[in-house]
N, C-alpha and C positions, 0 to 999 in steps of 0.2 A: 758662533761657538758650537762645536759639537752636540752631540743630544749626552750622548755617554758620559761627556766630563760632568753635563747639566746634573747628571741623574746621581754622576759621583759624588758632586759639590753639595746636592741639596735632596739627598738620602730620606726615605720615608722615616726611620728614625729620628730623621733630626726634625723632619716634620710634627710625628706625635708628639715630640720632646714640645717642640715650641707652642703645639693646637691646645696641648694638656697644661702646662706650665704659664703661660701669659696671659690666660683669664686669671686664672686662681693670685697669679701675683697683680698682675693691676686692678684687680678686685680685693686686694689683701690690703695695698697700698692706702686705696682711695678710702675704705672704709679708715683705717687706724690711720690715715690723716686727717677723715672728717670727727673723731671721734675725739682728736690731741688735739685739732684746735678748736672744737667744742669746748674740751677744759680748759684751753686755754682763756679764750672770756669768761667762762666762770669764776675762773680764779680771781681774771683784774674787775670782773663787776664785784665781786665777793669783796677784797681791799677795796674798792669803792666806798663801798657800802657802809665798810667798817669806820673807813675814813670818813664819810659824813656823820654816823655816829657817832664821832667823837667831835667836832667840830660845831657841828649846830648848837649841841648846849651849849658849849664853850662860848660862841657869841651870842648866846639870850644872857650868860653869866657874868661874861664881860662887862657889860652896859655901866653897870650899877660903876665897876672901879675907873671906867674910862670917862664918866662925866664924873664923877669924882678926881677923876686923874690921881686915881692913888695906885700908886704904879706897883707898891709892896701890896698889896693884898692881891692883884690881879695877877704878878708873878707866882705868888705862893698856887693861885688858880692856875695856872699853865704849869708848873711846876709839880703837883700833882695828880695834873692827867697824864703828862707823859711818863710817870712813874707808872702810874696804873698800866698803861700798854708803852712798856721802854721798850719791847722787842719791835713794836711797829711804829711808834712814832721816833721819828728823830730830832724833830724841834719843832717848838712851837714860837709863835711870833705876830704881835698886835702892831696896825697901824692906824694913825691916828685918819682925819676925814680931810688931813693937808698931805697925807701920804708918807708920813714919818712916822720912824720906829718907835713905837710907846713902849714894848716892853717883851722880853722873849722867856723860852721858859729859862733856857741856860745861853751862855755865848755860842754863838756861830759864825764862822770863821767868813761866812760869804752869804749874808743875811738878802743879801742884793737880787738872791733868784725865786725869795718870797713873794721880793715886792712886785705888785701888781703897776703890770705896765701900758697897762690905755686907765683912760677917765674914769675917777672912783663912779660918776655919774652912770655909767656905763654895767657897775658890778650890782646886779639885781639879784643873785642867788648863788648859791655854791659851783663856784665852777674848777674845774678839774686839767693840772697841765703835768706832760710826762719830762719828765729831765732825766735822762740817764737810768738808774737805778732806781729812783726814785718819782715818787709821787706827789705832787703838790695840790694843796684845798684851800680855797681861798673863799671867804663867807663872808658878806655885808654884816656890819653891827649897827642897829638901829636903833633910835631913840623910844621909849616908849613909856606911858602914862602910868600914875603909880597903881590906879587900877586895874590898869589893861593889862594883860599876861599874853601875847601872841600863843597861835595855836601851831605855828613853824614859824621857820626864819623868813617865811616870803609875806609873811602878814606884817605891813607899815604899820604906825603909831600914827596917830590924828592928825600932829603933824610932818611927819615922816620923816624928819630929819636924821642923815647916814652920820655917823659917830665917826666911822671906819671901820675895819675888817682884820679879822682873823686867819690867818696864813700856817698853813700846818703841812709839815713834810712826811710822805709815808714813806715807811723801808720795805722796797720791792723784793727784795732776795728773797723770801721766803717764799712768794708765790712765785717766781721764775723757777725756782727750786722743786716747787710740787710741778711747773709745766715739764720741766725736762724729765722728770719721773714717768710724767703721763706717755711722755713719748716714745722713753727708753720701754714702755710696757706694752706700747701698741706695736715698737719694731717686735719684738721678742714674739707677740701673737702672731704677728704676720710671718717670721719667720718658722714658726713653728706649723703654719699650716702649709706653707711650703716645702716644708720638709714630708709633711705628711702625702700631701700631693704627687713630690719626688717617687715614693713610695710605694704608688697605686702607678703613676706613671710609668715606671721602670717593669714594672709586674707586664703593663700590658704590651709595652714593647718585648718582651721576653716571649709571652706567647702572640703576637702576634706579627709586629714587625722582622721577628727573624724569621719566622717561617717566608714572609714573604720575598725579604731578601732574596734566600736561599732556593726559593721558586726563580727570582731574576737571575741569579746563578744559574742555573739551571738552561733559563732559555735563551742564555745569553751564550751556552755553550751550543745547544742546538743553530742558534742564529748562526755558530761559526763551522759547523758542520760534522760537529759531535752526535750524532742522533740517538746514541745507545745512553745517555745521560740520561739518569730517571730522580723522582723525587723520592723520599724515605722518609718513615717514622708515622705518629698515628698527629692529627692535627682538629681541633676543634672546629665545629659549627662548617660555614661554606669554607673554608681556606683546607678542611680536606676534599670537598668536591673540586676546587679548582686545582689540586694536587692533580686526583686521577685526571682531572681534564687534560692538562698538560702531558703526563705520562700515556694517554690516548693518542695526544698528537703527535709526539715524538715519534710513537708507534709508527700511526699513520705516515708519516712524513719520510721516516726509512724506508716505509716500504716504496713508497712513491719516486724515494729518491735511486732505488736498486731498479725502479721499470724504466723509469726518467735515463738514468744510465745505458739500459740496452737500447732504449730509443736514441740514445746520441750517437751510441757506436754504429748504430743503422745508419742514419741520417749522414754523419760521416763518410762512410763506405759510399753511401750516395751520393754525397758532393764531390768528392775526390773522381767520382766518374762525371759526374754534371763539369765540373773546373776542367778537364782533360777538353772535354769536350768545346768549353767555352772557350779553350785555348786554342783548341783547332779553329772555331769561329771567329778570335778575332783574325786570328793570321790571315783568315780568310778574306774578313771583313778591311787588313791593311792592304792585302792583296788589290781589293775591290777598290780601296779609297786612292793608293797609287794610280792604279789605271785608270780612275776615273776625273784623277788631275789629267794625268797624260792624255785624255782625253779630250778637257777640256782646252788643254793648251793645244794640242792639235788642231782645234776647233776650233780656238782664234788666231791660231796662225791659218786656217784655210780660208774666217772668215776675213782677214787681213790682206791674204791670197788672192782670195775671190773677187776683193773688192778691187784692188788694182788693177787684176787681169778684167772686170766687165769694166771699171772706169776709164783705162786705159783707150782701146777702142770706142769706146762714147763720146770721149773728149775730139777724137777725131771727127767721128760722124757727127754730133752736135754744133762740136766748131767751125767744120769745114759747111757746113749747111748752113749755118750763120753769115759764114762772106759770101756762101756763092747768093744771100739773099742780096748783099750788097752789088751784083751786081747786072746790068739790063736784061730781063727775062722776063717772058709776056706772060697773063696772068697763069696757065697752065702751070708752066714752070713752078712760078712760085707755089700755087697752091702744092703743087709735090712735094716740093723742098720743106716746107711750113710742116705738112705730113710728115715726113721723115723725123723733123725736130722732133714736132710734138709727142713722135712713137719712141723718138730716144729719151724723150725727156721721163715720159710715161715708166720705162725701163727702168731708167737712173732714180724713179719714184719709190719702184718697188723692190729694187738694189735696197735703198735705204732703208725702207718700210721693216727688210730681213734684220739689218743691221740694227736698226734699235730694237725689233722684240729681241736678239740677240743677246743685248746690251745690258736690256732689262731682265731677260731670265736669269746674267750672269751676276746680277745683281753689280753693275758699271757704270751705270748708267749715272753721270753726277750734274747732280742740277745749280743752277747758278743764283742771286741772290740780288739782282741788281733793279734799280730803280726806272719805272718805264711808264708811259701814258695810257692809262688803260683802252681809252675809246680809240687814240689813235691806233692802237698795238692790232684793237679789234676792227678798226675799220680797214688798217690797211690790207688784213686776213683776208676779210670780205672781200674789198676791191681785184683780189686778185682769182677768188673763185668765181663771182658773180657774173663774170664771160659764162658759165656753163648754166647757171639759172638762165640769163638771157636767150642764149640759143634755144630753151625747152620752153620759152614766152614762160618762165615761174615767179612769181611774184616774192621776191629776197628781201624780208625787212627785218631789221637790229633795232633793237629797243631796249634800252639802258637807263633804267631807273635813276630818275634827276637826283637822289638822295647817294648814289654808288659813288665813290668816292675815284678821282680818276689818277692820282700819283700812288701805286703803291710799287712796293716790291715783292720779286720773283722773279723765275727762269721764264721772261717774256716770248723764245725760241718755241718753249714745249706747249703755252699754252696757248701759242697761235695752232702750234700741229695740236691738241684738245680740237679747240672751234673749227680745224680745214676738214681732221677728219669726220668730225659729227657733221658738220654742215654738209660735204662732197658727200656724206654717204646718204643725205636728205634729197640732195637734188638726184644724184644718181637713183635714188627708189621712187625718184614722183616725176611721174609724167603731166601732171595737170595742177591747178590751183596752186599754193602758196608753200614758200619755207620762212619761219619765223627762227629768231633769234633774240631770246631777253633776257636778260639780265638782271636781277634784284640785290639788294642786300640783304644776306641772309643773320650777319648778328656783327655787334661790332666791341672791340675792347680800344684801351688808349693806343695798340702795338701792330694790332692784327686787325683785318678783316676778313666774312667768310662770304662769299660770292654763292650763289646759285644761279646756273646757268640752263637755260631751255632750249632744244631745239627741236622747235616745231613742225612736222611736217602733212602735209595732207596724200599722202604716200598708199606703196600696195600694202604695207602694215606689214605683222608679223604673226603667223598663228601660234597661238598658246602653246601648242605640243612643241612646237620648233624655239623656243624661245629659251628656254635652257643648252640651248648648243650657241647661242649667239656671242657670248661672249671667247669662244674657244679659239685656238689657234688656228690657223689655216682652215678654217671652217665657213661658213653662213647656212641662211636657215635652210634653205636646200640647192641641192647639187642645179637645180633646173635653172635658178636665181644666178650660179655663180656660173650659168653657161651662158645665162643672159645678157647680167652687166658685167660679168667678169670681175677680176680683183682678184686679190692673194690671199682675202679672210684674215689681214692680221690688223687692220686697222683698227678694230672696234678692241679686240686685245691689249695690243699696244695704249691707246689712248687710255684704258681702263685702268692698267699698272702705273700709266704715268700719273693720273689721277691718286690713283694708292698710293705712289711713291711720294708725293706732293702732301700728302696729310687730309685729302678730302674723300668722297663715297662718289660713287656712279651707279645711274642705273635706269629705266625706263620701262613706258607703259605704250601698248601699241595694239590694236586693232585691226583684223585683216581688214583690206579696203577702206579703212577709215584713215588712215594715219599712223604713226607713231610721233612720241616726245621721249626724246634723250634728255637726260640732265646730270649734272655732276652740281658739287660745292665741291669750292675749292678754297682754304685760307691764304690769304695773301700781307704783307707785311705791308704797315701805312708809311708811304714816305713823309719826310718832313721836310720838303721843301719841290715844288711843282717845278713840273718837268713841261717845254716851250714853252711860250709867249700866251699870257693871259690876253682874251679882246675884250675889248671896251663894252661888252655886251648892254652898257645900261642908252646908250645909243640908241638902242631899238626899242626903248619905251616910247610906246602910242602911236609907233608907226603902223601907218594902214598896210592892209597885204590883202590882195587878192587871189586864194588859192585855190585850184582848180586839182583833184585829183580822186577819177572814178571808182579806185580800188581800197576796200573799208583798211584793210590791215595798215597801207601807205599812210591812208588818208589819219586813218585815230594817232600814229604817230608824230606824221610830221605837226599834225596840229597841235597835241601835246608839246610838242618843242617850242610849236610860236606862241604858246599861251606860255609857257614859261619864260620869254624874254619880254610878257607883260605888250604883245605888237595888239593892235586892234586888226583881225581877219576876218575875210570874208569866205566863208567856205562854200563849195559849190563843189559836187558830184556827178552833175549832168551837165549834157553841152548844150541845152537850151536854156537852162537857168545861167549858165557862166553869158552865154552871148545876151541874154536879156540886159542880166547888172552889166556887162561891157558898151550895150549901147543907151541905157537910159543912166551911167553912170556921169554925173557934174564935173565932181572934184577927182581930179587924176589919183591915183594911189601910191604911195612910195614905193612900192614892188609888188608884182605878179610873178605867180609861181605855178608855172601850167607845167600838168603831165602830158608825156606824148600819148596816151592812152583813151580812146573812148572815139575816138575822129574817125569818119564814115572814108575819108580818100584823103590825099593829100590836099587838093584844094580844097579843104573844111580847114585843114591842119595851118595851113598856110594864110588863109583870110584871117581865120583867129588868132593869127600870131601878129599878122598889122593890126588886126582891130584892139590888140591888149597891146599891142606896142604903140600906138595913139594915146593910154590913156596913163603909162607909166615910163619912167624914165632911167628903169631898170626891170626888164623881163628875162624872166629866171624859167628855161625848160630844165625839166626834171627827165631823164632820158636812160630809159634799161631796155629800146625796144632793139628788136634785132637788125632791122631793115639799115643797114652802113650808111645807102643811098638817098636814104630818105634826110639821115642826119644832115650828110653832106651839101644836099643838094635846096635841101626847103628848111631844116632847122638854124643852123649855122648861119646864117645869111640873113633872118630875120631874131634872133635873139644876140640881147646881150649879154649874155651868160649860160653856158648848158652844165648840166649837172648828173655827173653821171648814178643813177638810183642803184642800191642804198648810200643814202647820202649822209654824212656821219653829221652832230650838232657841232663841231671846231668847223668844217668844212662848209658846211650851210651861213653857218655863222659870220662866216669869214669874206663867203662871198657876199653876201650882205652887207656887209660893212664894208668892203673895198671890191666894191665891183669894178672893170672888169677882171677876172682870174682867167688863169689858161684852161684850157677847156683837159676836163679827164675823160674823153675819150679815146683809144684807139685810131691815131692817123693812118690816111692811106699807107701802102708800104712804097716807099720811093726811093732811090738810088740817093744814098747818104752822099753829104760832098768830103771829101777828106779834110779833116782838122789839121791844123798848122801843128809838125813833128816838135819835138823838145829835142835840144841837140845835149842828147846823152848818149854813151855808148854803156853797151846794155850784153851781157855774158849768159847764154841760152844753153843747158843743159838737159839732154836727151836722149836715153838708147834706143827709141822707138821712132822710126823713120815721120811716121806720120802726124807723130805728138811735136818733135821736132818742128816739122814745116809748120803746123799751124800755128805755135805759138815764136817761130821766125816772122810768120806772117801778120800776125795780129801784134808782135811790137813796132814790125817797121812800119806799121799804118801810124803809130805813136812818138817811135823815134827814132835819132838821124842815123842809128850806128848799130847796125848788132851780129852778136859775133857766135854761131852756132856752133856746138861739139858733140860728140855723139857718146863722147865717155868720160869717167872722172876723169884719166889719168891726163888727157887731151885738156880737159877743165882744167887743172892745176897746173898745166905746162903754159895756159893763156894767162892764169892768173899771176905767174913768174916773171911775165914779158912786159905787160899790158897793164893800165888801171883799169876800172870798170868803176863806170858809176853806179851798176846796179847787177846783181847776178842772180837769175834764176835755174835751181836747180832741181833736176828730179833726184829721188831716193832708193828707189831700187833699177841696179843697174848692175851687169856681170865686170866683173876685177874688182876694180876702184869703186865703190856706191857712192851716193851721196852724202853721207854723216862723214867716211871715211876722207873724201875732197874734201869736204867745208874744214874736218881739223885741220888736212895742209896747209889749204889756203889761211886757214888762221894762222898757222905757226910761221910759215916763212913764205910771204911774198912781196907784191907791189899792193894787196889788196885785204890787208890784214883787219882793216876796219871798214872793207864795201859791207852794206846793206847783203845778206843773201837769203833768198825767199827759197822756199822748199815748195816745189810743185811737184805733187803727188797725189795716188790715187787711194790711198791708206786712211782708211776714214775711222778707225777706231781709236778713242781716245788715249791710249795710252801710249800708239804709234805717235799720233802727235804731242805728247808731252816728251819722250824722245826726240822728238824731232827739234822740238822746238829749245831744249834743255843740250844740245847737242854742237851749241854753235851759230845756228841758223836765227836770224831776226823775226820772220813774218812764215804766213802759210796759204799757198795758194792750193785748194781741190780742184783736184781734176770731177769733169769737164770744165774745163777753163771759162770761166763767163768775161765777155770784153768789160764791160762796166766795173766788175770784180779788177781785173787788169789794171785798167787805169787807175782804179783808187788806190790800189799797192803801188803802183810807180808816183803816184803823185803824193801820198803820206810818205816814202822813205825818201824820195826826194828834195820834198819840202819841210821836212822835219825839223822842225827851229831846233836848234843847240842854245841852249841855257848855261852860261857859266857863271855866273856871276851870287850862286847857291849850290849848296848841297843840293845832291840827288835826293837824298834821302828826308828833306825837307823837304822838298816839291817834287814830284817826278811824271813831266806831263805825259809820258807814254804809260804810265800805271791808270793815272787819270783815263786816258782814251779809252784802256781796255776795260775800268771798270766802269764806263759808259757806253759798254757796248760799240768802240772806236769811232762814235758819234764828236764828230769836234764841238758842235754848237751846240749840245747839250751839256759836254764834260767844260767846256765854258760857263755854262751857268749854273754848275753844279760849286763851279769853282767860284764864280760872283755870288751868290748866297750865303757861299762860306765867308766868302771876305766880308758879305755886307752885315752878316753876325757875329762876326769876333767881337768887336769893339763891345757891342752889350754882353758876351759871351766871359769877355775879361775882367770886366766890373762885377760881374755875380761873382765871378770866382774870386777874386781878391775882396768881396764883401763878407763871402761865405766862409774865406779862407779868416779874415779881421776876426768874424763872431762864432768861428766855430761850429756853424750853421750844416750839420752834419745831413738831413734833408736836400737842402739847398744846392750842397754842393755834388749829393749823388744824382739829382736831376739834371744840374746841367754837363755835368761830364757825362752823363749818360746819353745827352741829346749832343753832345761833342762827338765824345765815342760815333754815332750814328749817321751824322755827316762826314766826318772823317775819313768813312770805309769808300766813299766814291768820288774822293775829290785829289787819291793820289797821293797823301802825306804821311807816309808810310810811320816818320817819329810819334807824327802825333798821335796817331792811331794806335802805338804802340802805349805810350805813357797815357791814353786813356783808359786804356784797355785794363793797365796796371792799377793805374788810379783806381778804376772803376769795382775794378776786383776785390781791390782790399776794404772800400767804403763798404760792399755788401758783406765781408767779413765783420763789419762793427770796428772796423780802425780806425780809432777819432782822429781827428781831422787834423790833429794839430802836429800827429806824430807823420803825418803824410807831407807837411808841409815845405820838404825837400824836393821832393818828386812833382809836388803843385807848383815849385816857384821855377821848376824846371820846366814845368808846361805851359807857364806863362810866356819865357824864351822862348820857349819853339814856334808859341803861336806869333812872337813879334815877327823872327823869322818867315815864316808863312804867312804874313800879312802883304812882308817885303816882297819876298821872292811871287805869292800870288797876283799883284798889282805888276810886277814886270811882265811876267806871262800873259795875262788879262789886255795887257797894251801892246805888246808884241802880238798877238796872234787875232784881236780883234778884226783889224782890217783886212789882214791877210782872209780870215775865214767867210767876211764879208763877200770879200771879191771873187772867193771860190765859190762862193753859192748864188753869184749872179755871173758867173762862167759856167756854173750848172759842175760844178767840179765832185759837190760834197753832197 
């Protein structure tokens, strides 16, 4: 409510009205009510009084006529005492000690409300009952000795015997008649001092509430910007000081308000030039914000540009360098041609390296969300840097905390590129000793976990002064460094932003000559359901192991590993204590696990590999040294197992348990035999001579038929003629492009539903969401990788058709992508789902029965969660809905439509996941023992 209506409604006058007035009257009240009913008991104890006066002798008088029972003389007795007080008695009346009427003064019409109504035994003294108007006295009459005279009516005779009682009515009128007097004179004082009150009251609002009014007048006109309003007339005590006060401040206030004035028209005149100005500024500033779109698109069409025109050319040199390795050339040869790759590959490295800072400063850069093996993800990183530790003799060990959890999700792509670039850039600064890599758990919730990651190097370090430029673009810590190992200076950038972008910190500590240690956290989401094949790991309780390995960092790990599968080892760091226990050892050992490291020549290497092969029947070398020849020639030939270091614990584990495994190392390079063609005909699009031949060249190695164009419009004229069972197309080309063929071909040919893959050198993502939203099924980067090759012709090929379901209930090509197009993963992504429905459907129709609003937001919410990588687009939908509305508080009951809808879909997706599951099992079995997948 307003203040002002406040102030209207409850007015200081009505205030003193109510401050001065409501003592005085409920002080007026309380007195002249306690004062009326004071008189009022006096009055009924007064008739009390009176009435036992008259009563008591009455029954000491009584006695004589009532044992007499002479009824005329004790009438005449009752008859004139009520004459004596007729104004106040109104009858009188005697009962006998059987409780009957002996004798009254005159008749009464209803004698019945004298008589006493409990046990005469019970009436011991005068007692007193109100009826109406009236008063009633009722008094024992006792027998008494002709001597004895009682001193009152409560003193018994010798032998006490009650005669009966005397019963006397009083007439009340006359004392209700003095109370309502008493009353009618206490309103009358009360009102009279109220009056007086009014009086004094009114006087002092006169002089003092309207002066004050007339002050809120006053300021109530100033408040609305009257300032010349003054107060008038002469006023008592402080209420004429707060007069002049106000009339001071009015004063004050105008003036203020006339300087306040010139200062606005100033101020004014000054923004109206400041706004001119700010108006030239923005123009300027949309000028600036135009051009520097145009800029930016310019700049990813040049990096879109750039990237075709170097990928282009590479795909040539890389690919063509790849068959010529295929074929007889003496080692010269090859080592060139290997040079060459490795300097295009190197190229195509830092191609990319542009393209995601790129991506990243455009803020494009979008990361993906899907479910991956951590150790695998990291060992396989590893395995493919660790060619470059070996060549420097550096000793490359991972170490991954037993407690780290190894199914989570995330964009598993970016944070292998995190680990390749901190690691390559360890080995690249360390010439000697060790690069470490650990891993811990840094904290964990039911959803998330946050990783800490180390990478340790014994390295040239970094000097303090230089260490603030390290993180910068195209930079390192000095020019001398970047003349030395060379680089583009944007790895440590990149990896930084991807780190920020991901939700975690990076940063490190580093020592010239001593080392550095890089580390990031990184939070990662916990999957809920493991990703490959768990091993039997309890297998390896109490097995003996004989492990031999001279270097501390290897050594504290891998033995950490074998104490955690509970093996009993035998450790040994020296080569005279491992040959001592190998020849004075009895009982053979279930495995030996030798480094190639610590051995004086080969024939040391080679005795101790028969003498630990005498004494086990699984010898395990551990093998990161450089020497090929050495592998080839003395390792290989006497172990049953090589191992190539850093060895991850799935992969250790594995060979343990199902020895023997194929060896991971790098085979000679040997003249491939050609694999048996697929008789496909197969439609090759290209304007670039040399892109063409190579990839004419590298399908016919695959299959029977293929048919080369060098432009769309030539593509569209084949695909009019011709079926194809598979078309690969490039995307920029002069006429006809890419995009613009693939719609031909879609709208009118022989080829309206071929598979068609886009081969291109366009590596920014929004080229390829075009590309792929265009028409086209798959995507193949240029430089063309053959393995990349065959696995795009053998998934559009062998792509099982599903009819027998909705798409939109199962859709196994949604499945592949959101596994990363892993088939025997997006299979078991898919059997965990099937193998939890059935309990997944009981909670919910338990939850859905009891209204179990908890219940049923957990397990839709762990629905929801599998759902997103198993391809079932419905469900994932109606979880998603479901799940939404239960965190709004929608009880369960009102949702009950949409639940018994999700129960369908999941019957659905039970059916159509068990056809799938059966259909593609075998098949994918036999791809992965054809080496296909």
């Amino acid at each position: 409510m307003n203040p002002v209506n406040n102030m209207t409604k409850y007015s200081l006058r009505s205030w003193v009205l109510v401050l001065a007035l409501a003592p005085t009257i409920l002080v007026g009240i309380l007195l002249g009510s306690y004062f009326t009913i004071n008189r009022f008991y006096e009055l009924e104890d007064t008739l009390v009084e009176q009435g036992s006066n008259i009563i008591e002798p009455l029954s000491i008088a009584s006695e004589i006529g009532l044992v007499a029972n002479d009824r005329e003389a004790t009438k005449r007795l009752l008859a004139a005492a009520q004459l004596n007080k007729s104004t106040l008695v109104k009858s009188i009346a005697i009962f006998d000690a059987n409780n009957q009427l002996f004798v009254t003064s005159h008749y009464h019409k209803d004698f019945e409300i004298m008589r006493y109504k409990e046990a005469l035994n019970t009436l011991h003294k005068t007692e007193i009952e109100h009826v109406g108007d009236s008063l009633i006295l009722r008094t024992p009459i006792f027998s008494t000795g002709p001597s004895a005279a009682p001193a009152n009516y409560d003193i018994q005779t010798d032998d006490g015997q009650l005669l009966g009682y005397i019963s006397i009515i009083i007439n009340k009128e006359r004392a209700l008649l003095e109370q309502h007097r008493a009353a009618v004179a206490a309103f009358i004082i009360v009102l009279i001092g109220v009056q007086l009150n009014l009086l004094f009251t009114f006087r002092l609002v006169k002089n003092v509430t309207q002066p004050i009014t007339e002050m809120v007048r006053v300021v109530a006109k100033i408040r609305e910007g009257k300032l010349d309003a003054r107060l008038d007339g002469n006023l008592i005590g402080e209420l004429d000081l707060l007069k002049r006060g106000i009339n001071a401040m009015a004063g004050s206030l105008s003036e203020y308000h006339d300087e306040m004035q010139q200062n606005i028209d100033q101020a004014t005149s000054d923004l109206r030039e400041t706004l001119e100005q700010i108006e030239i500024q923005n123009v300027e500033l949309d000028l600036a914000k135009k051009r520097a779109l145009e800029a930016s698109r310019i700049k990813s069409e040049f990096l879109a540009n750039m990237s075709h025109e170097l990928r282009t050319p590479l795909n040539g040199v890389i690919g063509f360098a790849r068959q010529l390795v295929k074929t007889p050339l003496h080692s010269s040869q090859v080592d060139y041609i290997k040079t060459i790759e490795r300097s295009a590959t190197n190229l195509l490295g830092i191609i990319n390296d542009i393209l995601d800072f790129s991506k990243l400063e455009a803020g494009k850069m979008v990361l993906e969300n899907m479910p991956f093996g951590l150790r695998e993800t990291i060992g396989d990183t590893i395995t493919l840097i660790s060619g470059s530790a070996q060549a420097k003799g550096l000793e490359l060990v991972v170490d991954i905390a037993p407690n780290v959890p190894d199914n989570v999700n995330g964009d598993a792509m970016r944070v292998c590129q995190i680990i390749n670039n901190l690691v390559g850039n360890a080995i690249k600064f360390t010439d000697s000793g060790s690069v470490m890599v650990k891993i811990e758990l840094q904290s964990q919730s039911e959803e998330q976990v946050v990783l800490r990651c180390d990478v340790v190097d014994t390295g040239i370090g970094i000097d303090e002064s230089q260490q603030d430029f390290l993180f910068q673009a195209f930079g390192q810590a000095d020019s001398s460094i970047s003349r030395r190992f060379g680089g583009t200076g944007l790895g440590l950038v990149i990896t930084k932003r991807l780190v920020n972008q991901m939700g975690g910190q990076i940063g490190f500590t580093s020592s010239p000559e001593k080392g550095s240690n890089f580390w990031f956290s990184l939070p990662l989401g916990l999957g809920q359901f493991q990703i490959g094949d768990s091993l039997p790991l309890e297998k390896l309780k109490d097995k003996t192991i004989l492990f031999y390995e001279p270097r501390v960092l290897t050594h504290a790990v891998l033995s950490r590993q074998l104490n955690q599968w509970d093996t009993k080892v035998t450790h040994h760091q020296h080569i005279p204590s491992l040959l001592t226990t190998l020849n004075t050892a009895e009982a053979p050992y279930d495995y030996v696990l030798l480094s190639c490291h610590g051995f004086s020549d080969s024939g040391q290497l080679v005795s101790t590999l028969n003498l630990a092969k005498t004494k086990t029947d699984c010898l395990v070398v551990l093998y990161d040294c450089q020497e090929q020849d050495a592998l080839t020639q003395f390792i290989r030939p006497n172990a049953d197992v090589v191992l190539s270091l850093p060895v991850s614990e799935h992969q250790l584990a594995r060979n343990l348990l199902y020895p023997p495994m194929e060896y991971d190392i790098i085979a000679p390079v040997t003249v491939a035999t050609p694999a048996a063609r697929q008789s496909l005909t197969v439609l090759a699009v290209d304007d670039n001579f040399a892109n063409l031949k190579l990839i004419d060249t590298l399908l016919s190695e695959l299959v029977t038929t293929v048919i080369a164009v060098n432009s769309g419009d030539e593509a569209v004229k084949q695909a009019k003629t011709r079926t194809f069972d598979l078309i690969f197309m490039d995307i920029q080309m002069p006429g006809t492009d890419g995009i613009s063929a693939t719609k031909q071909i879609r709208q009118g040919s022989m080829n309206r539903n071929t598979p068609i893959i886009a081969v291109t050198a366009h590596a920014i993502a929004e080229e390829r969401e075009l590309i792929l939203g265009s028409g086209m099924d798959g995507y193949l980067p240029k430089p063309i990788d053959e393995e990349a090759l065959k696995d795009v012709i053998h998934r559009w090929i062998t792509r099982p058709k599903f009819t027998h379901f909705d798409l939109h209930t199962l859709n196994w090509d949604l499945c592949l992508t959101q596994a990363n197009h892993k088939a025997d993963l997006a299979l078991d992504m898919l059997r965990m789902l099937l193998d939890s429905l059935p309990q997944t459907v009981t909670t919910i129709q338990t939850a859905l029965s009891q209204n179990d609003h908890p219940v049923m937001l957990s397990t839709i919410h762990k629905l929801h969660g599998a759902s997103c990588y198993c391809g079932v687009p419905t469900t994932q939908r109606l979880c998603q809905e479901i799940e939404s509305a239960l965190k709004r508080e929608t009880a369960v009951e009102d949702l009950e439509p949409e639940i018994l809808e999700l129960l369908d879909e999941l019957t659905k997706v039970e059916s159509a996941a068990n056809q799938v599951i059966s259909q593609l099992s075998a098949e994918i079995t036999d791809d992965q023992k054809n080496g296909l997948l």
